[in-house]
MIZA-452314 format. One record per residue (C-alpha): residue in three letters; y, x, z. Coordinates in nm, 4 decimals. Layout:
BEGIN
+-------+----------+----------+----------+
! filum !        Y !        X !        Z !
+-------+----------+----------+----------+
!   ALA !        Y !        X !        Z !
...
+-------+----------+----------+----------+
***
This chain:
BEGIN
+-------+----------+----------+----------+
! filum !        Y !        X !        Z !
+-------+----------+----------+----------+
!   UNK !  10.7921 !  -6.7527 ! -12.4812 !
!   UNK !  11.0023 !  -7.0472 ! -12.5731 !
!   UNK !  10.6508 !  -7.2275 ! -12.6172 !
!   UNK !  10.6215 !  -7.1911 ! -12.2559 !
!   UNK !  10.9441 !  -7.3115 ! -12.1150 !
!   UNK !  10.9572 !  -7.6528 ! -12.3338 !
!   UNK !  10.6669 !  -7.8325 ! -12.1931 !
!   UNK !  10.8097 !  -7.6777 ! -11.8061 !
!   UNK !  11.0988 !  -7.8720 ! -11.9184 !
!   UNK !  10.9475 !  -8.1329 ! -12.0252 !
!   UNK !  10.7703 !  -8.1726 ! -11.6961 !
!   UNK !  11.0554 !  -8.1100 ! -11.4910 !
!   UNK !  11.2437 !  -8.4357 ! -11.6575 !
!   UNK !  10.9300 !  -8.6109 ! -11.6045 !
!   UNK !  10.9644 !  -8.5672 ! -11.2464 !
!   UNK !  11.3454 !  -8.6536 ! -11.2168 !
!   UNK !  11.2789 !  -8.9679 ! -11.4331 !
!   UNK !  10.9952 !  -9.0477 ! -11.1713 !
!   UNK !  11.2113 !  -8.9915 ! -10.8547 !
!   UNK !  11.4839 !  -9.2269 ! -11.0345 !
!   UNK !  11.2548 !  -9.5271 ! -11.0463 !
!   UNK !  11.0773 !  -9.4609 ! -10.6774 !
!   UNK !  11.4600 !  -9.5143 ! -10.5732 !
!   UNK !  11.5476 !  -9.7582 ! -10.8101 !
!   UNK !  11.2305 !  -9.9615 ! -10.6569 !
!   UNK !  11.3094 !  -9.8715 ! -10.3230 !
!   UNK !  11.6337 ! -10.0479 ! -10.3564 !
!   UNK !  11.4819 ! -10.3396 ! -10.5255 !
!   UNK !  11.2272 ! -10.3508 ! -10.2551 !
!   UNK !  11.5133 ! -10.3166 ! -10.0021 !
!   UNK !  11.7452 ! -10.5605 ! -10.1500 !
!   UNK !  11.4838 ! -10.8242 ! -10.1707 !
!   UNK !  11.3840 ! -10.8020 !  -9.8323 !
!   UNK !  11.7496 ! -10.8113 !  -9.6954 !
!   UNK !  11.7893 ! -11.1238 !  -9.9836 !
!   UNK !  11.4766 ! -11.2885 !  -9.7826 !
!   UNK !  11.5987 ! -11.1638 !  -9.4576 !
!   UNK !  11.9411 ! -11.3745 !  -9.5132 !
!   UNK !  11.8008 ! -11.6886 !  -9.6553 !
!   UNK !  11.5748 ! -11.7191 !  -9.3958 !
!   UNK !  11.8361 ! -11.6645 !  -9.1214 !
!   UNK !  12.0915 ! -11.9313 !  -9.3113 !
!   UNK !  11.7818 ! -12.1415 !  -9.3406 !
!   UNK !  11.7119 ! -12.1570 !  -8.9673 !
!   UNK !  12.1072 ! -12.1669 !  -8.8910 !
!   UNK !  12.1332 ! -12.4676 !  -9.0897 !
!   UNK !  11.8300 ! -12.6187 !  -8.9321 !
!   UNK !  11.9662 ! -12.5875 !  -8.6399 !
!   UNK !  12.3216 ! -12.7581 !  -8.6948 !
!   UNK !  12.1230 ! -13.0623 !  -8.8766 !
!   UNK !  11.9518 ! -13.0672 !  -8.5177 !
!   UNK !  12.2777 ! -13.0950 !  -8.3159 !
!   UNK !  12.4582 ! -13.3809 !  -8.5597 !
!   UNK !  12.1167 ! -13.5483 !  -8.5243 !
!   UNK !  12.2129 ! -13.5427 !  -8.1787 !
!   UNK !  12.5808 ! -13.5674 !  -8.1176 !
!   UNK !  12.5541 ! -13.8876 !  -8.3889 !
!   UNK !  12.2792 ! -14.0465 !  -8.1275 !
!   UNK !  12.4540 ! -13.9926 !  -7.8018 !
!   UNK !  12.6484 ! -14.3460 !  -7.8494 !
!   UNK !  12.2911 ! -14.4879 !  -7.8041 !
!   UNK !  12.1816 ! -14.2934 !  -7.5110 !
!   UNK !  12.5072 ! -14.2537 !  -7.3704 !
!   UNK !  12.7753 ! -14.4553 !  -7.1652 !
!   UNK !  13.0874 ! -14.4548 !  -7.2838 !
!   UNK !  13.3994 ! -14.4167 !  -7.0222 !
!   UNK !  13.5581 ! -14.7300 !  -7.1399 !
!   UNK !  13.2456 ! -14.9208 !  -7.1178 !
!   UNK !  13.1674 ! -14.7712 !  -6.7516 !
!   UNK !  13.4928 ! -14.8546 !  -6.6234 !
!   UNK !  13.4877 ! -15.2185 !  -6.7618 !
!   UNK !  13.1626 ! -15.2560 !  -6.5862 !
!   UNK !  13.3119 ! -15.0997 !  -6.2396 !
!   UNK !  13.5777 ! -15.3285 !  -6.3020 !
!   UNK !  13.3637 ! -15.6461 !  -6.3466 !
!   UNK !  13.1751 ! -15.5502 !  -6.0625 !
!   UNK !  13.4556 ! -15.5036 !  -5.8117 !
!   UNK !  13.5721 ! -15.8568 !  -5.9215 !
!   UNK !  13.2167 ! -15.9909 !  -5.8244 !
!   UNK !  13.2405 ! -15.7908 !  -5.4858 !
!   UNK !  13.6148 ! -15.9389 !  -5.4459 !
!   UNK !  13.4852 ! -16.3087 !  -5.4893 !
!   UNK !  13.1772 ! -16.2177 !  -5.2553 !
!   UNK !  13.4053 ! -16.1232 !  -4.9747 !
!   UNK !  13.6644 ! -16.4111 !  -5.0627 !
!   UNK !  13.3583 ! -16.6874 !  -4.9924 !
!   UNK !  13.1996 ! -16.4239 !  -4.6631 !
!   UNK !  13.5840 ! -16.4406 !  -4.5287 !
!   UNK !  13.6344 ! -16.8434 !  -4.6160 !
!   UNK !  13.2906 ! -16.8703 !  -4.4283 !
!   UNK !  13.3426 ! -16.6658 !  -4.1302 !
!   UNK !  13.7219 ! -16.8835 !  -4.0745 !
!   UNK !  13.5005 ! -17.1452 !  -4.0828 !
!   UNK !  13.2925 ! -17.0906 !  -3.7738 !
+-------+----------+----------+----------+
***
């Protein structure tokens, strides 16, 4: 009887040894897909702040600074100021 129960046992730690690796694999399998999972998502994060310096370092070329637009106002105003200087100085004139 003994006869019978060894290869029963056998068996049995067969099929424990085979359940251990179907987990052990679905771990790998889920580690690897959360590893893939997380480099793609850093990947695409990373993309996306190279996008925005790209950007924020070319605004000074597409962009007017405040200093520049205010010392442009400022020219202009003097231009208007001599224009109404000479259209005053003409209409004293007649």
């Amino acid at each position: 009887m003994s006869m019978d129960w060894q290869p029963l046992s056998l068996i049995g730690r067969k099929i424990s040894e085979d359940a251990a690796m179907d987990y052990q694999v679905a771990f790998n399998l889920a580690l690897t897909l959360a590893a893939f999972l997380g480099g793609w998502t850093l990947n695409n994060i990373s993309k996306a702040i190279q996008r925005l310096d790209d950007d924020v370092r070319g605004m000074p070329s597409k962009y007017l600074s405040k200093d520049d637009y205010r010392d442009d106002l400022r020219r202009i105003e003097d231009m208007l100021g001599k224009i109404f200087d000479r259209l005053d100085s003409k209409v004293d004139k007649t």
